[in-house]
N, C-alpha and C positions, 0 to 999 in steps of 0.2 A: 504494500500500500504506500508505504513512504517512498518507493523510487516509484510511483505512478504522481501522486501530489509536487514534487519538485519539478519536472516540467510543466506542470497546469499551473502552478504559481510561478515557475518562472516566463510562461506566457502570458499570462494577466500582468505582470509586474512592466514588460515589455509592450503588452496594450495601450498599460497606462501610461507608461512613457510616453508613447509615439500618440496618444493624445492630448496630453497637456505640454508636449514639446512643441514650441514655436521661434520663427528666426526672424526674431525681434531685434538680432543685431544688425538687421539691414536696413534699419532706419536711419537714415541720413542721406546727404548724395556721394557719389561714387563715380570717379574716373577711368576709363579705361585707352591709355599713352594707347595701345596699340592700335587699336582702330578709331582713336580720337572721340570715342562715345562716355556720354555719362550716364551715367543712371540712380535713379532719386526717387526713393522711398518713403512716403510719408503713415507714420502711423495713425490711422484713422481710429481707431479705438485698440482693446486688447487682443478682440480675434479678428483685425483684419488690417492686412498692410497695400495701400494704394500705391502706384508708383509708372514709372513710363522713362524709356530713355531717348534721349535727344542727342543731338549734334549743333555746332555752332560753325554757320558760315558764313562772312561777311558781316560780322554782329546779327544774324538772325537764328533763332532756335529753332530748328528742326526737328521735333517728334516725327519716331517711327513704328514705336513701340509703346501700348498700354499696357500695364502687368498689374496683378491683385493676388494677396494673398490670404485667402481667410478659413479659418479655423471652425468647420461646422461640428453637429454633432457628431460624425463619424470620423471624416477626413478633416485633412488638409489640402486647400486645394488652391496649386497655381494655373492662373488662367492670365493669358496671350494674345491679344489682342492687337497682328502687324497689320500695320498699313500698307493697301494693297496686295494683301494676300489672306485665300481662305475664303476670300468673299465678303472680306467684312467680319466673318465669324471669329468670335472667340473660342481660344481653344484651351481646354481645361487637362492639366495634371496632377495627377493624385501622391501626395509623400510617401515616401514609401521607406526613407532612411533618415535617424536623426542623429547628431552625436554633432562633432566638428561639420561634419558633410550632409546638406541638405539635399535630399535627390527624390525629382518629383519625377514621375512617368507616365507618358500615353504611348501604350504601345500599338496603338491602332491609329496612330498618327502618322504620315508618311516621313515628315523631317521637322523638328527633332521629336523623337520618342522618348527621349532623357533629358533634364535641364540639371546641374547638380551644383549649389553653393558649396565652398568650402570655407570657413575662415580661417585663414592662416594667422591673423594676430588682429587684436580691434581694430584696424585700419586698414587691413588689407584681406582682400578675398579672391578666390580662385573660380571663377566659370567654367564649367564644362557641359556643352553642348552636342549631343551627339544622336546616333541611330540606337545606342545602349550597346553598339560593337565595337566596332573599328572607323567606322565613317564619323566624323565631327571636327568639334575646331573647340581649342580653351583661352582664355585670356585670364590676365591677372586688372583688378583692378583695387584701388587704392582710396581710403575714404579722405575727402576734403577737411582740410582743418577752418577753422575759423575764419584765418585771414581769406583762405581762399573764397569761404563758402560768402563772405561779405563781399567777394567780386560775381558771384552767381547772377545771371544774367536772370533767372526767376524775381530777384530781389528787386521789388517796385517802388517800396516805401524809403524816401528820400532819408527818413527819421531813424531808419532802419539799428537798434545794438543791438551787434549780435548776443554782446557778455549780458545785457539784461535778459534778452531773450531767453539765452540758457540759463538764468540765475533763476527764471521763475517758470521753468518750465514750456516755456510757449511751444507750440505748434505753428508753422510757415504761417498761419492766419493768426497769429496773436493772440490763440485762445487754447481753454483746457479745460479738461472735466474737472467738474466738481459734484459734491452732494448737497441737492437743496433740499431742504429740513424744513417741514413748518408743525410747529410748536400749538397743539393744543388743550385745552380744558382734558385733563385727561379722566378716568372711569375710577377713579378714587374720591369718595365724597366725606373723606373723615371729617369732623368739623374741631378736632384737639389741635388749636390754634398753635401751640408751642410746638406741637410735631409739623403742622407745616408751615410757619415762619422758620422753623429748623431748614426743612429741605429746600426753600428757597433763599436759603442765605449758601446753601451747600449749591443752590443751582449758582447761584451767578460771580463763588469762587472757582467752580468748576470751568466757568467760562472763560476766566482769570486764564487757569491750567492749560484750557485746548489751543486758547493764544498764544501761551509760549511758547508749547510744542510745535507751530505753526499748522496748526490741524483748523481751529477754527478762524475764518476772513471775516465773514461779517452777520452780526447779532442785533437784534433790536426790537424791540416788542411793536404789534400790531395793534389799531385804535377798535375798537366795540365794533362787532360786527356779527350776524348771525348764525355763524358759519362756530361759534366758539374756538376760532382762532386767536393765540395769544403773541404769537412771537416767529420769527423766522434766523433759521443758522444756513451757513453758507460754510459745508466744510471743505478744508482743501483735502478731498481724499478723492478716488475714482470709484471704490469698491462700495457697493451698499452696505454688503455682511458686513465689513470692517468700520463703515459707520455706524450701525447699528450698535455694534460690541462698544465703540468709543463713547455713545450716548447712552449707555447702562450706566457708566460714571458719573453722569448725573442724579444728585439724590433726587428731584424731583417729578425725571424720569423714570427713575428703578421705582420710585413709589407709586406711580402709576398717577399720580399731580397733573402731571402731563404726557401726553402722549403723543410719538412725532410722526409724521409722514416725512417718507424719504423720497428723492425722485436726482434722477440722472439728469443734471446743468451743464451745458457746455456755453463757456463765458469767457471774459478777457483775464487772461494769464497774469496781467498786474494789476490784480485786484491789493493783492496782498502788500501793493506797494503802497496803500493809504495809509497802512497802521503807524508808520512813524508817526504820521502829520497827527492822525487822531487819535495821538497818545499825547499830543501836546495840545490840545484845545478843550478839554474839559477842566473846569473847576471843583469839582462836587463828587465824589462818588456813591457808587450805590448803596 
């Protein structure tokens, strides 16, 4: 029985790999000296990466290629999208290897039946393109640093820092998920005033806490309304589970005072840039 269970778990163990594996190190853009192509990868959420490669001639951008990567509930799957060819059609590959080397496959595809990433070190990565035999072609390409990616011919916004950009996370549009929280009357009706002036002096140190951590952005109570809404948080996190977990810390949440609706915000990345200012404009606290 025991050398029957060790390959069934070590199959399941390798399912599960090969479904929570994702090549999220491909987000950014990327060079390739050999055939003077880039290619640029934007992460769109957690299971899915958008991206397209282009050329530059005579100061104009030439896309020739659309690619997408995203993470359903079975596969993974990259799909290809050349210009001028196929008819238009997109053409999908399914992962099939993960580790250092990404290798997606359509083998009912005429050319390429194989696409395969490899990363050779966070900057630099290996293409191979092929029939999955002998017939193909590999290139090495290399990820753009800063100074470069600040000469990107995508880059519109005259105002453009890169070092802000990356110090708060942005995305090429200036924005990023967050969790919007709204705060209400919650299914707790005790009326032993000292226990809940208690949990609301524990909520609005707690909100002290989530600021430092840089977890909560923006807090502030809502006016009478018939909705029994009381308040609204703007966390910087992207996970719900993990907001929720973070909002049990709240005693007046754990006590059921209040109770939050969660919901997926996608917003400007420097939000979090106002808490300096409005750490210095209050006189009074709560």
């Amino acid at each position: 029985m025991k050398s029957l269970l060790f390959p069934i778990v070590l199959l399941l163990c390798n399912y599960v790999f090969a479904q929570n594996s994702f090549p999220s190190f491909l987000e950014g853009t990327w060079f390739a000296e050999k055939n003077n192509t880039y290619e640029r990868w934007d992460k769109f959420n957690e299971q899915q990466l958008k991206g397209f490669s282009y050329k530059m001639k005579n100061s104009k951008l030439l896309i020739d290629e659309y690619v997408d990567i995203t993470k359903g509930e079975k596969n993974i799957i990259y799909t290809a999208t050349v210009k001028n060819q196929n008819q238009g059609k997109s053409i999908p590959f399914t992962l099939t290897q993960t580790g250092n080397s990404y290798a997606f496959e359509n083998p009912t595809h005429d050319f390429p039946k194989k696409i395969v990433y490899t990363l050779v070190n966070p900057n630099e990565i290996l293409v191979d393109v092929s029939d999955g035999k002998e017939k193909g072609f590999r290139y090495t390409m290399k990820k753009q640093t800063e100074n470069q990616i600040t000469k990107d011919p995508l880059i519109t916004n005259p105002n453009y820092d890169a070092a802000l950009a990356k110090k708060v996370a942005a995305d090429d549009y200036g924005m990023k998920n967050y969790i919007w929280v709204i705060l209400k009357t919650g299914t707790n009706t005790i009326s032993d005033k000292a226990f809940v002036d208690s949990c609301f002096a524990g909520h609005m140190s707690n909100m002290n806490t989530m600021v430092k951590a840089g977890k909560l952005i923006v807090a502030g109570p809502m006016g009478k309304n018939d909705k029994t809404y009381r308040g609204i948080f703007i966390l910087n996190i992207k996970d719900i589970d993990e907001a929720r977990k973070l909002l049990q810390t709240d005693p007046a949440v754990n006590a059921k005072l209040l109770d939050a609706e969660l919901y997926n915000w996608y917003g400007s990345a420097a939000l979090s840039e106002y808490l300096d200012a409005a750490d210095k404009v209050w006189k009074k606290g709560f």
